[in-house]
Structure formats: C-alpha cells, structure tokens
N, C-alpha and C positions, 0 to 999 in steps of 0.2 A: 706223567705229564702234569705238570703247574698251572697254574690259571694267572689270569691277568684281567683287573678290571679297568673297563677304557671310559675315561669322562670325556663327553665331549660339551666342550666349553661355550665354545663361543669366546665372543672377545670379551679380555680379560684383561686388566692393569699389569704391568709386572711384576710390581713389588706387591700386588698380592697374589700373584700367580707362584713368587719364590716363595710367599708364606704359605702359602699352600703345598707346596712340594716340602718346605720344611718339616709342616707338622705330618704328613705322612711318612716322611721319613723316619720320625720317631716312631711313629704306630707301629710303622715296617718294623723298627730294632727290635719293639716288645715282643713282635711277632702278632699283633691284633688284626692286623692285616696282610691279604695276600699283595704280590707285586700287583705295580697299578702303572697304568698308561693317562695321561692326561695328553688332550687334543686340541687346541686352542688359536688363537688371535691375540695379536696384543696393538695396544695405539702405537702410531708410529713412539722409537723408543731405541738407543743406540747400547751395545752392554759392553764392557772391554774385561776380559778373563786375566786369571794373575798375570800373564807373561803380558802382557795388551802393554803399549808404547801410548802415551797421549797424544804424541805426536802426529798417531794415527788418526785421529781426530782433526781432519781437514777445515772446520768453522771452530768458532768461536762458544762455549758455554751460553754466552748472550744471544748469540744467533741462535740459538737450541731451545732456549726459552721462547723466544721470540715467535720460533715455526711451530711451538707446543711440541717439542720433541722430547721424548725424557731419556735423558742418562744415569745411567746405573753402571757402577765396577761392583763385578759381581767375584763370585769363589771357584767356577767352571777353570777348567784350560783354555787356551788358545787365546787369543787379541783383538780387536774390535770387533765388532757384527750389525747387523741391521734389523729390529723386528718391523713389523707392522702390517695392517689389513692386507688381506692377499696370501700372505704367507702361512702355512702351515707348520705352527712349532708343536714338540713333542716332545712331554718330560716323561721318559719312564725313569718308576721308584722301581729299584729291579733288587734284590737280593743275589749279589753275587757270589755271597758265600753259599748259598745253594746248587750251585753252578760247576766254578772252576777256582774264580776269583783270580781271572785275569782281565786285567783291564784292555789289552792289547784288542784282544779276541772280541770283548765286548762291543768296542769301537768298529770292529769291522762287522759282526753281527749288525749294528746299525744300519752300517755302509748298504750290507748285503738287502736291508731290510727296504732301502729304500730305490735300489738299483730293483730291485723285483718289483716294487709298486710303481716306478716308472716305465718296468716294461709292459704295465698295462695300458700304457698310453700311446704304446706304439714305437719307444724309447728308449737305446741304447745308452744306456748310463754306463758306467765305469768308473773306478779309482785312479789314483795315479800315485806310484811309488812314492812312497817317504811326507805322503801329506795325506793331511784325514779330512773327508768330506768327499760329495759324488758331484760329477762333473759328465755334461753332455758333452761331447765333441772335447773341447780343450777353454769351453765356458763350467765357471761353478755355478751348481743349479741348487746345492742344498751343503750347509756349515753347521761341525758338529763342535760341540765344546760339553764335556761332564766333570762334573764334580761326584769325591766320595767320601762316603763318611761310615768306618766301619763295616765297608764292601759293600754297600747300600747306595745306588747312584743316583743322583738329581743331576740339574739339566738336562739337555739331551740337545736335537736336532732342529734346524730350520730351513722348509723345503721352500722353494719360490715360485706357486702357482700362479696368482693373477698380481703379484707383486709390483709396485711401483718404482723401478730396479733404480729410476733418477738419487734417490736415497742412501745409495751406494758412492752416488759421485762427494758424499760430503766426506767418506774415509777412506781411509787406506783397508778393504778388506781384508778379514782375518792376518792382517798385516803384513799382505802377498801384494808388493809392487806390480802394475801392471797386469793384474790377475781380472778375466770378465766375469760380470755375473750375469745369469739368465733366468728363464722360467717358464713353466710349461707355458702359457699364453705366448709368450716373446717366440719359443718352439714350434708351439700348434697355431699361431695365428688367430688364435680366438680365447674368448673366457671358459675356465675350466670349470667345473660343479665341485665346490671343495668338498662337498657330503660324499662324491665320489674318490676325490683322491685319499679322504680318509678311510674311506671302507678300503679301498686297494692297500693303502698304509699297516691299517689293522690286519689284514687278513696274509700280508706279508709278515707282520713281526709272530704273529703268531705260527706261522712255519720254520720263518731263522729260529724264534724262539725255543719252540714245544712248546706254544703254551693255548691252553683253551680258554675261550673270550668270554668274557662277563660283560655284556653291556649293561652300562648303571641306568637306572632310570631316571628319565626326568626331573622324579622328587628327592630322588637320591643325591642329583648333582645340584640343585635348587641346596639340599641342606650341607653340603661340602660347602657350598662360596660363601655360608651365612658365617 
C-alpha cells in the first residue's frame, strides 16, 4: 500500500494552483516525494484543454475581464470548463508508473472515486459510455480533464457542491451541446459542508486508490503556497 498526502487548500488562484502542481510534479520525477492529492477553490476562472474549441466560449474575452473571470488554455484533455467558489477541484500528482501506467484505468479510478463519495450523500452517481466524467441522473455533476508528464498526472477533477451552475450558461460545457450541469445543493436542496464532501472525496480515493492518507498540517500547507 502507497500513501498519499492531501493539502487541503482552500481558495486558491489558478495559475498558482498549476504552479504548484508543476513543481510537485518534478519532486514526484526525482522521487523526493510521495503521490499527493491537492484539495482546493479557485475564483471564478474558465480553462479550455488541448482539444477545447474557442467557440465554446459563449462571451466575449472583454466580458471575462469585465465579470473578473479568468481564462486560462491549459495542457489537460478535454474543452472548456468552469472553476470557481463552491466547487470542489482535485489535482492528484499520482505516479502511474507505479501502478500500471494506464491512463484509461486511471480516469475511471477517478470516475469510480467520485461515484463512491457521492454515494455518501445519499446519491446515485454513474458514468455514461464513451464520455469521461460522473453524472447524476442524465445531469453532469463533476468534469474530469488530466494532463501527463512522464506517467506522472496533474490536473484532475471538478465536483459541483454548492456551485453557482449560472456560470456554465456562458459555455459550451466540456464542449457537449445541450449537456446539463448540476450539484449536490441543486440535488439536496440545501448548502453542503465542503469539509465534508472532502473527507468523503479523500476516504474514497484512498480505497479506489490503496493508498494511506497523510493529512499535511496546517504549517505544512502555509509553506507549499509560500
């Protein structure tokens, strides 16, 4: 069994949130460090992956500025997305060549990871053939997109707890015409305890996983974000 240490962040920018999954992902190569889970927020913030269409991008650059939204084309998979407050995003730096070093698998260990932390809420999550991400009912409740470097994975996952989903009306999600989005609040009718859906989060990835959890300490994660 491997271990895994989990920062939980709090809200975080996201371009220093990718520099920060960067330089752990070097750490990881050297091997200076074990796999790590980062837990986070970011402002609101639109990202589009290599394959991402602009077109998908329903306003204007000017209008983006204007709402204080930030855009970023990032090096993940998949086509537009939506961060921000509410939302729970989740980078694991995971060493796949530890593993199997299949990305396939890895992507639905996600899936898997996060269809088990929704059924702690009472919630029949599921996949749907030939598309990546979990989905309640025939709404998408969480959009996966990773990047790899050397079988080393950055980005990850973003779930929609108490999510502001109007933020979605400005794209074309993951660049699925007519596709809904949802989230446990819009679900359960109420605000969720996000300290809660992360412990469910954590205490799933580490059964898809094998892995035993390191929670960082307070001063630990104080000197990561310096």
């Amino acid at each position: 069994m491997g271990e895994v240490r989990v920062f939980r962040l709090g809200t975080i920018h996201y371009r220093e949130a990718l520099e920060l999954q960067m330089s752990l992902l070097e750490r990881r190569l050297k091997g200076e460090i074990e796999d790590v889970l980062l837990l986070l927020e970011h402002p609101p913030t639109f990202t589009i992956g290599r394959g991402g269409k602009n077109t998908h991008l329903l306003v204007n650059r000017e209008e983006l500025a204007k709402r204080g939204i930030h855009f970023e084309a990032v090096s993940r998979g998949g086509d537009i997305t939506y961060h921000g407050p509410g939302q729970l995003v989740g980078y694991p730096i995971v060493d796949l060549g530890s593993i199997n070093r299949d990305i396939y698998s890895f992507l639905r260990n996600l899936e898997e990871t996060i269809i088990i932390a929704l059924g702690n809420f009472g919630l029949r999550a599921r996949r749907i053939k030939g598309l990546t991400g979990v989905w309640v009912d025939n709404k998408k409740i969480a959009s996966i997109g990773i990047g790899i470097k050397r079988w080393i994975t950055y980005h990850g996952f973003a779930l929609n707890v108490n999510t502001d989903l109007s933020y979605f009306n400005m794209i074309v999600p993951c660049g699925m015409q007519d596709v809904e989005i949802t989230s446990l609040k819009e679900l359960l009718g109420k605000d969720i305890s996000m300290k809660e859906v992360e412990d469910s989060i954590v205490d799933a990835f580490a059964k898809v996983f094998n892995k035993r959890v390191l929670e960082v300490s307070l001063d630990e994660q104080r000197e990561i974000k310096t």
